[in-house]
LUMBALO-496567 format. One line per 5 residues: number of its first residue (from 1); their letters; for each residue x, z, y of C-alpha. Coordinates in steps of 0.1 Angstrom, whole numbers, plus 5000, padded with zeros to 4 digits. Example, Ala and Ser with C-alpha at 12.3 -4.5 7.8 and 13.67 -1.06 7.14 Angstrom:
! residues 2
1 = AS = 5123 5078 4955; 5137 5071 4989
***
This chain:
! residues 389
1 = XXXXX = 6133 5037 1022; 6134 5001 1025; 6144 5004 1065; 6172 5027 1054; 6186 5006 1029
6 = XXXXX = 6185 4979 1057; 6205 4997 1078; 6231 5009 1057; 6236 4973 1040; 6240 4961 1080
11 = XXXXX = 6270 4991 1084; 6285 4974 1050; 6287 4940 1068; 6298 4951 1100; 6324 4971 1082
16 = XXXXX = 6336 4941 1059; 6337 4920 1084; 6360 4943 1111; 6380 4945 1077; 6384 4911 1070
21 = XXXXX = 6390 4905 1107; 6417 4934 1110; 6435 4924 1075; 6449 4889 1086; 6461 4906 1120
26 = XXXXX = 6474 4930 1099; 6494 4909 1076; 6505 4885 1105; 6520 4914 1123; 6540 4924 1087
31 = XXXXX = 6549 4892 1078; 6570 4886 1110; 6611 4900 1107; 6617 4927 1131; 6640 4908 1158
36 = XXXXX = 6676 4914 1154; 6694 4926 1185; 6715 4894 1201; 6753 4897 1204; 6779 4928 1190
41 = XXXXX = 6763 4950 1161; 6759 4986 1178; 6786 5003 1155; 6816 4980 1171; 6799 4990 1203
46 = XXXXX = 6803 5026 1201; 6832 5022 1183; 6857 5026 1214; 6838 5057 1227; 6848 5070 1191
51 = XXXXX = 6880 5064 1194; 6886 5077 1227; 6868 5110 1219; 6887 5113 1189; 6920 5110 1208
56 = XXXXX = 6907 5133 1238; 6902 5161 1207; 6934 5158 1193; 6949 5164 1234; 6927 5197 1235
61 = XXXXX = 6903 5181 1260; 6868 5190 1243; 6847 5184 1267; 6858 5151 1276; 6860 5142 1237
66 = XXXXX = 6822 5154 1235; 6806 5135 1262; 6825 5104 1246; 6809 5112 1216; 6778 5114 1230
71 = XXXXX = 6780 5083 1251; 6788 5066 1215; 6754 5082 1201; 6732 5067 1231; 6740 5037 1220
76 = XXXXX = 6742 5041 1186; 6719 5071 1179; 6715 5063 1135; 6757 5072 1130; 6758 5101 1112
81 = XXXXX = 6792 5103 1110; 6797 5107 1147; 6768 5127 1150; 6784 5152 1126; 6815 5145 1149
86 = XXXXX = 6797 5158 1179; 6780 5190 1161; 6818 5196 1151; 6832 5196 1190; 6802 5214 1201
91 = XXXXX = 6806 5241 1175; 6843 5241 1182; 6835 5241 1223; 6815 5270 1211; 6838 5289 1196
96 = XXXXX = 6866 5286 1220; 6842 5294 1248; 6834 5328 1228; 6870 5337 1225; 6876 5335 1264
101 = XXXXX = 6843 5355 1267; 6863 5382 1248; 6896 5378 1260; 6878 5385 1295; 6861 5408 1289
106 = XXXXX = 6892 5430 1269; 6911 5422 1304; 6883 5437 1328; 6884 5469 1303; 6921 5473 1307
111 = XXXXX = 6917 5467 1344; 6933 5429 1347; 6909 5416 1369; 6928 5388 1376; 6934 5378 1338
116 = XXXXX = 6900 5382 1331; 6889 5356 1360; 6909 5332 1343; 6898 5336 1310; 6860 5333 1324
121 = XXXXX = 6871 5301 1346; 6886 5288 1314; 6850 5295 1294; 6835 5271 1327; 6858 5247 1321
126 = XXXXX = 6845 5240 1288; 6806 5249 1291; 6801 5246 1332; 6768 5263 1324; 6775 5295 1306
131 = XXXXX = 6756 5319 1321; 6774 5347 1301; 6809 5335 1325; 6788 5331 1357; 6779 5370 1351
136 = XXXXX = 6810 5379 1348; 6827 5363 1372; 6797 5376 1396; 6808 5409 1383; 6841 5410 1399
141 = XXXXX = 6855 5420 1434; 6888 5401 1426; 6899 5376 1451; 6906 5343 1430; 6937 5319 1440
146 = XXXXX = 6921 5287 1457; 6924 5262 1486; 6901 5265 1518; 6880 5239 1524; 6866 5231 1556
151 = XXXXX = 6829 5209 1548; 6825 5174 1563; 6793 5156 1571; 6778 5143 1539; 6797 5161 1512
156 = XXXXX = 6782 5177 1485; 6796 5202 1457; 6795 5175 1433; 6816 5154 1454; 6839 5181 1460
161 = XXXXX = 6844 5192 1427; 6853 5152 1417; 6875 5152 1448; 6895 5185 1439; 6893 5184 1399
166 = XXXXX = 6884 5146 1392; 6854 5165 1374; 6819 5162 1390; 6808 5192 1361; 6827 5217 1377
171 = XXXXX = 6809 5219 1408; 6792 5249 1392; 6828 5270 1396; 6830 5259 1432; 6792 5270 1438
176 = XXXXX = 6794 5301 1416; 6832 5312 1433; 6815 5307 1473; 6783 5326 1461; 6760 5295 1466
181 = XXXXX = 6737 5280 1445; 6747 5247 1420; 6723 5225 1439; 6728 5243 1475; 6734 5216 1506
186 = XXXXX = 6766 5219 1527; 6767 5225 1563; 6793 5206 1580; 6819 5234 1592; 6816 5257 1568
191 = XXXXX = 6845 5267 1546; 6849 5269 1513; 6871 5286 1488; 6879 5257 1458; 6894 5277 1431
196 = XXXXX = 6924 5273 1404; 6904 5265 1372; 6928 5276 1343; 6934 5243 1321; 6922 5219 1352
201 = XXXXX = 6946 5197 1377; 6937 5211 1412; 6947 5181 1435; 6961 5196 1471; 6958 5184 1499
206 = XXXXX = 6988 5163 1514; 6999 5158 1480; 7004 5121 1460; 6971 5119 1453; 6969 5117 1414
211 = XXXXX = 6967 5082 1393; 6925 5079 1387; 6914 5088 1351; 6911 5055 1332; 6878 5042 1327
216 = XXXXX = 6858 5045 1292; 6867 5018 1267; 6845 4986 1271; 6832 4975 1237; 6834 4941 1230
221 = XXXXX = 6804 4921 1240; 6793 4951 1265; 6789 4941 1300; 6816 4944 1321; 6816 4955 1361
226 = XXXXX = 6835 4927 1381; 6866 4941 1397; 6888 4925 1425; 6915 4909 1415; 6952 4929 1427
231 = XXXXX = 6969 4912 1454; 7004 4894 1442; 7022 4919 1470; 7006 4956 1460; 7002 4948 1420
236 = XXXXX = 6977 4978 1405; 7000 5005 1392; 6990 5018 1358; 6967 5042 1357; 6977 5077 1340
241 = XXXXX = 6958 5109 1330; 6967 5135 1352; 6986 5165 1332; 6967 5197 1321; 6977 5234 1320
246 = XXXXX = 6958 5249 1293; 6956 5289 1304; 6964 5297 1269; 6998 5283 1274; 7003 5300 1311
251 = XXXXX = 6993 5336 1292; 7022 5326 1264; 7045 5316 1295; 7036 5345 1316; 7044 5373 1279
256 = XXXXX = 7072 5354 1272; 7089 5360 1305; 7080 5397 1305; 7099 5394 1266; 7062 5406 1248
261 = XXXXX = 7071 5375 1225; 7047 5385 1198; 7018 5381 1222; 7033 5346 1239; 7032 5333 1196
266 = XXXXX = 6994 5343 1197; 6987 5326 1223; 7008 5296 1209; 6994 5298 1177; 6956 5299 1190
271 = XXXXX = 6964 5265 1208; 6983 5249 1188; 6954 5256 1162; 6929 5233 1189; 6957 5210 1195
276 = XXXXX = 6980 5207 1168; 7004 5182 1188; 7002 5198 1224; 7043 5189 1235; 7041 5222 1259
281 = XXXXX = 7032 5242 1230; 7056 5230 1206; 7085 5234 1231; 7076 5269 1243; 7069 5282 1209
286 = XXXXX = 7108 5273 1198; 7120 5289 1231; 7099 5321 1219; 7110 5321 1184; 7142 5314 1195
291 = XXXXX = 7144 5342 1218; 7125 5367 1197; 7152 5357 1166; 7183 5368 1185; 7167 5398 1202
296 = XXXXX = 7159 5412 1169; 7196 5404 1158; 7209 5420 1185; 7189 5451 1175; 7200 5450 1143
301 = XXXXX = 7160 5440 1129; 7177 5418 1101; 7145 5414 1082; 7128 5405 1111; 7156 5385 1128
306 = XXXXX = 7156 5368 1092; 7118 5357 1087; 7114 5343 1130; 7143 5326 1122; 7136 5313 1092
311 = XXXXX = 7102 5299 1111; 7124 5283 1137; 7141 5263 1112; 7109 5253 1098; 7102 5234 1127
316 = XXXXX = 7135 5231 1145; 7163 5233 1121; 7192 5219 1146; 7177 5244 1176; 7211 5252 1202
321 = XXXXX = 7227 5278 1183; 7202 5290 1155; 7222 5274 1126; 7248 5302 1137; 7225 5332 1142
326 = XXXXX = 7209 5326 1111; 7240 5328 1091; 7250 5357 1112; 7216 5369 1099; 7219 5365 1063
331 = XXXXX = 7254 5382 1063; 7241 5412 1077; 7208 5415 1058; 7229 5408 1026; 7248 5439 1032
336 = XXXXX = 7222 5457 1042; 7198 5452 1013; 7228 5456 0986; 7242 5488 1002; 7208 5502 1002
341 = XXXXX = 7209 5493 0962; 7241 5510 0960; 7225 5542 0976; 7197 5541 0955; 7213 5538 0925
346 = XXXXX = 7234 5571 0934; 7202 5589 0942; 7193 5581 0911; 7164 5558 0923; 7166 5530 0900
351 = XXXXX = 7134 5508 0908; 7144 5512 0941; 7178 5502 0937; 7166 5471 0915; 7145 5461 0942
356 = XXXXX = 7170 5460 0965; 7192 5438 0949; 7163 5414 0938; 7162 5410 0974; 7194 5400 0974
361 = XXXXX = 7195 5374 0949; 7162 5359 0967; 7186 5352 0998; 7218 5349 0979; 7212 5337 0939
366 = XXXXX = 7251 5337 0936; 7255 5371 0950; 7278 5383 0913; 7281 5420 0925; 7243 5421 0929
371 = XXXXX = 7236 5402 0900; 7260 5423 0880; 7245 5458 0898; 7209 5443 0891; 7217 5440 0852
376 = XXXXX = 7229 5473 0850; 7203 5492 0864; 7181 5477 0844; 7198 5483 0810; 7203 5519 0821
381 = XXXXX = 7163 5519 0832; 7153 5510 0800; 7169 5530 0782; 7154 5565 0801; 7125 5548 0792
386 = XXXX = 7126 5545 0753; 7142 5583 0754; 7108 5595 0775; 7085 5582 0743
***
């Protein structure tokens, strides 16, 4: 027994002393601050990328709004708030990428194989790597509008995709629209097909080639790439974002022109909902209601006429001439809602006939026939009631 307790005393010791070795380690290691990182906090940092994506989203350009968001969470990964941002543009990315899915799809049931390949080019555009579009778009026989493209030494898809769409991302569509694999290697002298992505600048060939996209916002304090002065003759001209076509604007375009104006303001209306101060939008959807307000006029629709019009002055009120056809409007679906009183009311149809001319005095509160027909018919309604009890 007395070996044993020998031994275990000796573990006690060897155990207080590691302890009392470890413990002023310990505390040395506690008691020092954390280092702070040198220079700009990492909020002002990201703080640009924020700002850019925030303005990209209001343009309609999601994808470019979420990788600036993302950029802003590398380097400032414990933002919630623009963490909560980026679920937002994702979800929203989401969304509108589920909505071309079944727009495409709807147009390859009806036949419109060329609709449809939009709609799926426009679901690349915003998620490169949807396999659900790539199906689809496998799927089809229908020829796709592009350029040819004859491959030089050296290029690659990427390259191509940068050079033709100022997009490396997309050079998924070019792969997936020649039947080649995203990472396949180019043989010189082969020709490619570069197709017309719905939403995206295609830059052709011979063409002004097309400002360079502004860089990302530098945060203060980040470091900065050296760049060669301009040359006092050939000053650097400004640099501009090329302009994009959203396909939901050619579809409202394309119905418009064939007079379907109820489609051409769903498609408006869908944008406009994504990007609330698209110009193109705004522009074509007072043309449309414009158009739609004195086609309805002309076919004697007054209600309808009344309420696009109405919607027009909302957001146009000085529009060419729809002061005029509004007042031509009213006129006509005045008399039409008090001669249909007027016929009631000999019918016999008083609640009808009422109704009528409340409709009237909603357009018209000094309307005195209607008000004095209104007053009437309900005196004389009132009275068939208390003789029924």
């Amino acid at each position: 027994m007395s070996g044993l307790r020998l031994l275990l005393l000796g573990a006690v010791a060897l155990i207080a002393t590691a302890c009392a070795t470890a413990e002023p380690e310990r505390a040395a290691t506690t008691a020092q601050p954390a280092p702070k990182p040198p220079g700009v906090p990492r909020q002002a940092l990201a703080a640009p990328y924020n700002d850019r994506a925030q303005a990209l989203e209001s343009d309609g350009r999601l994808r470019e709004a979420l990788q600036a968001r993302q950029i802003a969470l590398t380097i400032n990964p414990d933002d919630a708030a623009t963490r909560a941002a980026a679920a937002a543009l994702q979800a929203k990315i989401d969304e509108q990428v589920a909505v071309q899915l079944k727009e495409g799809r709807a147009a390859t049931q009806r036949g419109s194989q060329v609709v449809a390949r939009r709609y799926y080019l426009t679901a690349l555009a915003l998620d490169p790597g949807n396999r659900a579009a790539f199906d689809a778009l496998r799927e089809q026989t229908q020829e796709v509008d592009g350029l040819p493209h004859t491959v030089k030494a050296r290029e690659t898809l990427a390259g191509l995709a940068s050079e033709y769409y100022g997009n490396r991302a997309l050079a998924e569509v070019i792969a997936e629209t020649n039947k080649l694999q995203p990472n396949a290697r180019l043989t010189p002298g082969m020709v490619l097909k570069i197709p017309e992505v719905p939403g995206v600048t295609l830059n052709r060939p011979g063409a002004r080639p097309p400002a360079p996209r502004a860089p990302l916002p530098t945060a203060p304090g980040a470091p900065t790439a050296a760049a060669p002065p301009p040359t006092p003759s050939a000053p650097a001209p400004p640099r501009e974002e090329p302009a994009e076509v959203n396909p939901l604007l050619a579809e409202a375009r394309e119905a418009a022109d064939r007079l379907d104006y109820g489609q051409a303001l769903s498609d408006i209306d869908q944008l406009l909902n994504s990007s609330p101060r698209n110009a193109d939008a705004l522009t074509l959807k007072k043309q449309v209601l414009y158009s739609q307000g004195k086609q309805q006029l002309d076919q004697r629709k007054y209600r309808d006429s009344y309420a696009t019009l109405n919607q027009l002055a909302r957001i146009a009120p000085n529009y060419e001439d729809s002061a005029t056809l509004m007042r031509q409007t009213r006129t006509r679906l005045i008399d039409e809602y008090y001669n249909s009183g007027i016929r009631y009311y000999r019918e016999e149809k008083l609640p009808e006939a009422i109704a009528q001319w409340k409709a009237v005095l909603e357009i018209d509160p000094q309307h005195v026939n209607a008000r004095k027909n209104l007053d009437q018919a309900e005196r004389l309604l009132k009275q068939l009631d208390e003789r029924r009890k």
